[in-house]
C-alpha positions in Angstrom: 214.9 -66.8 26.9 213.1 -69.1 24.5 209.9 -68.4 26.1 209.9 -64.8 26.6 210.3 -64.2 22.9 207.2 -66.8 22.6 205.3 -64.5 25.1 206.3 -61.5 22.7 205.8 -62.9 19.8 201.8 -63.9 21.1 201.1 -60.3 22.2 201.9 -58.5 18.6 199.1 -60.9 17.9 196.7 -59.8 20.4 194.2 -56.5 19.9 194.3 -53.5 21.8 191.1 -52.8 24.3 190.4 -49.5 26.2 190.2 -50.3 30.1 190.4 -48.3 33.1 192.4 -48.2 36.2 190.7 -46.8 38.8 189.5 -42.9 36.8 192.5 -43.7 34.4 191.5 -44.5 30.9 194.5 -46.6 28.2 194.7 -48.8 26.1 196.3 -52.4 26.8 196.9 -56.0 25.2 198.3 -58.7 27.7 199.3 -62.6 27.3 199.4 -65.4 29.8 201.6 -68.3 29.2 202.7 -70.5 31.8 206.1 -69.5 31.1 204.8 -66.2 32.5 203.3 -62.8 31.3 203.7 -59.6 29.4 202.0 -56.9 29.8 201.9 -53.3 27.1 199.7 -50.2 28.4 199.4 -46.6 27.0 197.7 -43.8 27.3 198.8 -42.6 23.9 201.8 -39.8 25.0 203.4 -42.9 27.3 204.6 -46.6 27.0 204.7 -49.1 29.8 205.9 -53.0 29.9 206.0 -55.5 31.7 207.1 -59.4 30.9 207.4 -61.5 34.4 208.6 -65.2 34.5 207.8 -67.8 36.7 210.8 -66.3 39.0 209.5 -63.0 39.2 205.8 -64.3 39.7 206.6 -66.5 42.6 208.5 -64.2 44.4 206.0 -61.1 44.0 203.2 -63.4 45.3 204.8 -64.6 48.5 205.6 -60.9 49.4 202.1 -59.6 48.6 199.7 -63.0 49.5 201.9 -64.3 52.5 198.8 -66.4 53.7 198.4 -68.1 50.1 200.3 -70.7 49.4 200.3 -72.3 45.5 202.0 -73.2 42.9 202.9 -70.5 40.6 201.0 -72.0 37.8 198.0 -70.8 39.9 198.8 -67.4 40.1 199.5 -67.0 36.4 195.7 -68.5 36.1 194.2 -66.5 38.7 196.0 -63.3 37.0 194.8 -64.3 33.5 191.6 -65.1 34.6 191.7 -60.7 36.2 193.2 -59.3 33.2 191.6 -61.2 29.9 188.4 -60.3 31.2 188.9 -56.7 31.6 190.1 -56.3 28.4 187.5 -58.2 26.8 185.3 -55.2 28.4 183.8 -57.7 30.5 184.1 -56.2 34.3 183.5 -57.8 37.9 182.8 -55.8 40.7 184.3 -58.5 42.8 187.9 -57.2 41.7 189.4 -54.1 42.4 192.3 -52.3 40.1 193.5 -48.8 40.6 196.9 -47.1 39.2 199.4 -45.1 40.5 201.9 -42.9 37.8 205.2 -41.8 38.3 207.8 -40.1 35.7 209.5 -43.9 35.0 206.7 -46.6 35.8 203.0 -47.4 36.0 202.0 -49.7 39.0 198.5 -51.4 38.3 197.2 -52.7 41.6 194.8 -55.2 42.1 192.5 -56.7 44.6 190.9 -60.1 44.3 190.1 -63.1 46.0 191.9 -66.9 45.4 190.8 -69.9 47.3 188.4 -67.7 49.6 191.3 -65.7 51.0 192.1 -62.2 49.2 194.5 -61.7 46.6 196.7 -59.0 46.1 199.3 -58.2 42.9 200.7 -55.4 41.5 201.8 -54.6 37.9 205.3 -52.8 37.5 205.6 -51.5 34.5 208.5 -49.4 33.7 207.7 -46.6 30.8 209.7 -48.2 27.8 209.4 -47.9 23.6 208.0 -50.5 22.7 208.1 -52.9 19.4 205.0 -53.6 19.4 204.0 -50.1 18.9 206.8 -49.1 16.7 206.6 -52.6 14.2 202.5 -51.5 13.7 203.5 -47.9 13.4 206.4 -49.3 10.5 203.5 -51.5 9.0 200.9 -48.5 8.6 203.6 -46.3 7.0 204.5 -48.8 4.2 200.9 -49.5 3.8 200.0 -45.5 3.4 202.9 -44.7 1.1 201.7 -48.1 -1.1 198.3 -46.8 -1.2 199.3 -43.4 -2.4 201.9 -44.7 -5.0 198.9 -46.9 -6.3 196.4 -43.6 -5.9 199.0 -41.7 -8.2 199.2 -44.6 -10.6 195.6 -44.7 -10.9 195.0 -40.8 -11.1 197.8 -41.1 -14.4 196.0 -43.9 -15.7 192.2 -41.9 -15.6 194.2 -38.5 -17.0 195.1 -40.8 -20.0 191.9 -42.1 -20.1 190.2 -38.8 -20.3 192.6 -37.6 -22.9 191.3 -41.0 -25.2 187.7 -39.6 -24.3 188.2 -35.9 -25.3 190.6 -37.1 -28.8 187.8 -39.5 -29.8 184.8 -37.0 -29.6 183.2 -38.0 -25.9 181.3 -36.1 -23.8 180.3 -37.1 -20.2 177.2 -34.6 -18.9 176.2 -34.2 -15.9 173.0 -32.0 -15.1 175.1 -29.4 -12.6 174.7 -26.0 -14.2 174.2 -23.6 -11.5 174.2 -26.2 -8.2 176.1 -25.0 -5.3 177.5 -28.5 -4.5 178.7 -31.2 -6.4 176.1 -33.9 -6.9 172.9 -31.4 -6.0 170.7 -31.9 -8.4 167.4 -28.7 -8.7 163.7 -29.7 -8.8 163.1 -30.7 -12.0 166.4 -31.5 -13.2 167.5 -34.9 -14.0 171.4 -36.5 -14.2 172.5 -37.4 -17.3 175.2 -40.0 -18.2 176.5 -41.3 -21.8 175.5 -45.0 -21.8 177.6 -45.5 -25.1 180.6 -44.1 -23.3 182.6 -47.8 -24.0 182.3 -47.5 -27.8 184.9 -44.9 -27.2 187.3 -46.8 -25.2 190.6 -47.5 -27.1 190.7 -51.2 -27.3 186.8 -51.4 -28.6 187.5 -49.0 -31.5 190.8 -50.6 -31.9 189.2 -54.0 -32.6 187.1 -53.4 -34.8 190.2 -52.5 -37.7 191.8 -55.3 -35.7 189.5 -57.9 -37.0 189.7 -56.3 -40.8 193.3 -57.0 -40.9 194.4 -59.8 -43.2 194.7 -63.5 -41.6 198.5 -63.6 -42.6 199.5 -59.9 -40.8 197.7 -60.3 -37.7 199.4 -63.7 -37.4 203.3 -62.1 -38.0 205.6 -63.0 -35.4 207.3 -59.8 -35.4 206.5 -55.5 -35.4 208.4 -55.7 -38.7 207.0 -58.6 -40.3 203.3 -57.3 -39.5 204.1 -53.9 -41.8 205.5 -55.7 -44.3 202.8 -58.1 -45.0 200.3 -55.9 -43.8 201.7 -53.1 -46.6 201.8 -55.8 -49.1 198.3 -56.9 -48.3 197.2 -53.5 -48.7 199.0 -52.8 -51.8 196.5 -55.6 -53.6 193.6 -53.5 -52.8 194.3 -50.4 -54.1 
């Protein structure tokens, strides 16, 4: 059990690659362990798995390669050495794989050679819902809806802005009278952008009364205490 979920755990950390079966076109991630293998393909409407341990290897070889005869950990190599390959996008023309589809499984057959005698084995993949489609499907959900919670935050934040602009006397022009498209810009036209735009900003002009205040009100530990000694500062002046 322990290392099955060790062989699922390594392939939600493995990419997808695009291979083909024969004319078949999906998408697929594998891992090799010497526990065993799993296997996830799709062709986008379906879902097919497979995991195989050293059991189900060793039996499925001796009834397809009855003139081989090694140890499983060979067969798990050979296989790895087919599949990783392929979904690198690297293929051999010295290795054959076709599919056949029913309602409930995908069969990947393949054809190779091991030892200088031919090698046979077929993938059975039963069509399943699989984690490791759903868990990424979860993941890109969350991240959306955090992106457009932050998107909504930050359109708030640039409508206040604006509303500093326009109540402190800014302008922002842009040469676009009479252009079709935004950001088309006629012969002879030129952009224009306010490069003292930042004088406006709320915390410059703030800072500048800021820094006028008396030593002993900026320096009050409290909203109450900074009116009182800033009234009684400005009380002396008049």
């Amino acid at each position: 059990m322990e290392g099955s979920e060790d062989l699922d755990s390594n392939l939600l950390t493995q990419p997808w690659a695009s291979v083909c079966f024969g004319e078949s076109t999906f998408i697929a991630k594998a891992c090799f362990r010497e526990t065993g293998y799993v296997l996830l393909i799709s062709d986008l409407s379906s879902v097919w798995y497979e995991r195989a341990d050293t059991d189900v290897v060793g039996k499925r070889s001796k009834e397809l390669n009855k003139r081989l005869t090694a140890h499983v950990s060979s067969f798990l190599n050979r296989l790895s050495n087919l599949m990783c390959p392929l979904l690198e996008g690297r293929e051999s023309d010295a290795n054959s794989f076709s599919c056949q589809q029913t309602s409930s499984k995908l069969t990947i057959h393949v054809k190779s050679e091991l030892s200088g005698l031919p090698f046979y084995w077929d993938f059975h993949c039963p069509a399943a819902i699989s984690r490791h489609l759903v868990r990424p499907l979860i993941r890109m959900s969350l991240s959306l809806q955090y992106q457009l919670q932050e998107l909504a935050s930050l359109l708030v934040q640039k409508d206040a802005e604006i509303e500093d602009y326009r109540e402190s006397g800014a302008a922002l022009s842009r040469g676009m009278e009479g252009c079709s498209t935004p950001g088309e810009t006629r012969a002879g036209e030129s952009r224009e952008f306010r490069l003292d735009i930042r004088k406006h900003y709320f915390t410059r002009r703030v800072v500048k009364h800021w820094n006028g205040f008396p030593r002993e009100a900026v320096e009050s530990p409290s909203l109450q205490v900074f009116k009182a000694r800033l009234d009684k500062a400005l009380s002396g002046r008049i």
